[in-house]
C-alpha positions as CSV (number, residue, x, y, z in Angstrom):
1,X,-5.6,29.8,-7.5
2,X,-3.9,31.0,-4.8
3,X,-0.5,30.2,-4.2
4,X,-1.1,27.7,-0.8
5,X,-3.2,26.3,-2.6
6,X,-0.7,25.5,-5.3
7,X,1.7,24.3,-3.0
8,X,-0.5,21.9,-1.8
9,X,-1.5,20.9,-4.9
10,X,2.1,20.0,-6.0
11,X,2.4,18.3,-2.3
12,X,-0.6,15.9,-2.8
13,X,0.5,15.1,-5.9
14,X,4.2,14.3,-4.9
15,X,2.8,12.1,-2.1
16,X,0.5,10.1,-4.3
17,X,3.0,9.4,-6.4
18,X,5.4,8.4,-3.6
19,X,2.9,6.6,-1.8
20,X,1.7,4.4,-5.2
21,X,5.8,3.8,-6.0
22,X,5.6,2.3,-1.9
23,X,2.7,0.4,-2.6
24,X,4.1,-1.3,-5.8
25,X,7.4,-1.8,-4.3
26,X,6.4,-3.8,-1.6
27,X,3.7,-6.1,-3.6
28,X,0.9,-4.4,-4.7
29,X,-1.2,-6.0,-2.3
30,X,-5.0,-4.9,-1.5
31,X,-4.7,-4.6,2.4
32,X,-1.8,-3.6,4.6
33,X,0.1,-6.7,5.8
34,X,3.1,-7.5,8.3
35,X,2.9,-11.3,8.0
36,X,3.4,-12.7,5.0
37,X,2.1,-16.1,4.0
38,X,3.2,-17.9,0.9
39,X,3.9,-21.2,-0.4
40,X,7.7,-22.0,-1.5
41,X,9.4,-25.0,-3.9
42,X,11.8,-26.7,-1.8
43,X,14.0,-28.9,-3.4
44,X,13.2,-32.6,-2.5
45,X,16.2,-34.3,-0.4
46,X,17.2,-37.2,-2.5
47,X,17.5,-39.3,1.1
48,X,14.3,-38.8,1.6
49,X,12.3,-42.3,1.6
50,X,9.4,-40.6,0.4
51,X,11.2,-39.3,-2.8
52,X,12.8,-43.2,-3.3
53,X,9.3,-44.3,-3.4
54,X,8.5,-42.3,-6.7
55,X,6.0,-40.1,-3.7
56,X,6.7,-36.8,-5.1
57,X,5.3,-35.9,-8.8
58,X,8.7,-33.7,-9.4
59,X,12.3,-32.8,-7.7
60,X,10.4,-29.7,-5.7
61,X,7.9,-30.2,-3.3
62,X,5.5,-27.0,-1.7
63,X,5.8,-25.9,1.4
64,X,3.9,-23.0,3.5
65,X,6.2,-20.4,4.9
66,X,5.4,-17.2,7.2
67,X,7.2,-14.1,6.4
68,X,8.0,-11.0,8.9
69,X,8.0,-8.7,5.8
70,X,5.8,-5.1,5.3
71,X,3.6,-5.0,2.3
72,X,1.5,-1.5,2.2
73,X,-1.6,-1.9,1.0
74,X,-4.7,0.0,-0.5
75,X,-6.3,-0.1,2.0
76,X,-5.7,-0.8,5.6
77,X,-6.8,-3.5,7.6
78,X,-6.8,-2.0,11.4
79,X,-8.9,-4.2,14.1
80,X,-9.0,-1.4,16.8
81,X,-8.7,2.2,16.2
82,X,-4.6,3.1,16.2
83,X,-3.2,-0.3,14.8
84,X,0.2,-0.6,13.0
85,X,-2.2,-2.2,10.0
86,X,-3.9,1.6,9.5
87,X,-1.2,2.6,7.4
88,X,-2.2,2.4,3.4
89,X,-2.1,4.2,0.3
90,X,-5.5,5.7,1.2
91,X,-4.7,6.7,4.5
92,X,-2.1,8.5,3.2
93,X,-2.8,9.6,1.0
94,X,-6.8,11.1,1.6
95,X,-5.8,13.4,4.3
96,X,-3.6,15.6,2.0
97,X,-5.9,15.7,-0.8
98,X,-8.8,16.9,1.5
99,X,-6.7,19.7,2.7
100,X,-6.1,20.6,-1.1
101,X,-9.5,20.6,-2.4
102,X,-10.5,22.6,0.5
103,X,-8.0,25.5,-0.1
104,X,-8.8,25.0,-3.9
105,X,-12.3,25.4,-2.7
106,X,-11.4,28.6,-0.6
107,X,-9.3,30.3,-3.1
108,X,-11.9,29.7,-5.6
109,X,-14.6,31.4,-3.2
110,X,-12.5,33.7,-2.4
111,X,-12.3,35.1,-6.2
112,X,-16.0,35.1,-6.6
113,X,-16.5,37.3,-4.1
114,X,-13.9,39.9,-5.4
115,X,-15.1,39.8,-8.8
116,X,-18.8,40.7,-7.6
117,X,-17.2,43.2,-5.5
C-alpha cells in the first residue's frame, strides 16, 4: 500500500467518523432537514374556559411547532440539483471513500506489475 493511499485511508476514515458524530448530534434523522416539525406539551392556562370545563384529559395540551434548526441526515433530500438539502452523511462522506478505493486500487495494480517484472 502506498503511502497516499494510506493517507487517504486514515482521512476517509476520520471523516466518517466525524460525519456519523454530526449526524447523531443533530437527531439521527434519515433525510437532511432545515425545518423542523414537532409536536410540544404546553401547559394548559388554568383561565382557560376550556380547561374549567374538564375539556382537556390532563394539565398539558399538544401543540404543533415549526423549528429553524439543522438536522443532517443520511441521506439528502435536494429538489434541484445544488440545494442546501444535498448535504448528508453520504454525500460526504462517498466522495472521499471513492478517491480511497481508487488509489488502493492503483497501488495495488501498481505492485502486480512490479512483481511480474
Amino acid at each position: 500500500m502506498s503511502g497516499s493511499a494510506k493517507t487517504m485511508l486514515f482521512i476517509s476514515i476520520l471523516i466518517t467518523a466525524a460525519a456519523v458524530i454530526t449526524w447523531q448530534a443533530t437527531g439521527g434523522d434519515y433525510y437532511t432537514k432545515y425545518e423542523v416539525i414537532e409536536q410540544v406539551d404546553i401547559p394548559v392556562d388554568q383561565d382557560d374556559p376550556l380547561a374549567a370545563a374538564g375539556f382537556y384529559d390532563s394539565d398539558f395540551r399538544t401543540e404543533t411547532v415549526t423549528k429553524n434548526e439543522f438536522r443532517m441526515g443520511l441521506l439528502p433530500t435536494p429538489s434541484k440539483i445544488l440545494d442546501k438539502h444535498l448535504v448528508s452523511l453520504i454525500s460526504i462522506v462517498i466522495p472521499f471513500w471513492l478517491v480511497t478505493i481508487f488509489l488502493l486500487w492503483r497501488s495495488r495494480r501498481g505492485r502486480r506489475s512490479e512483481e511480474s517484472s
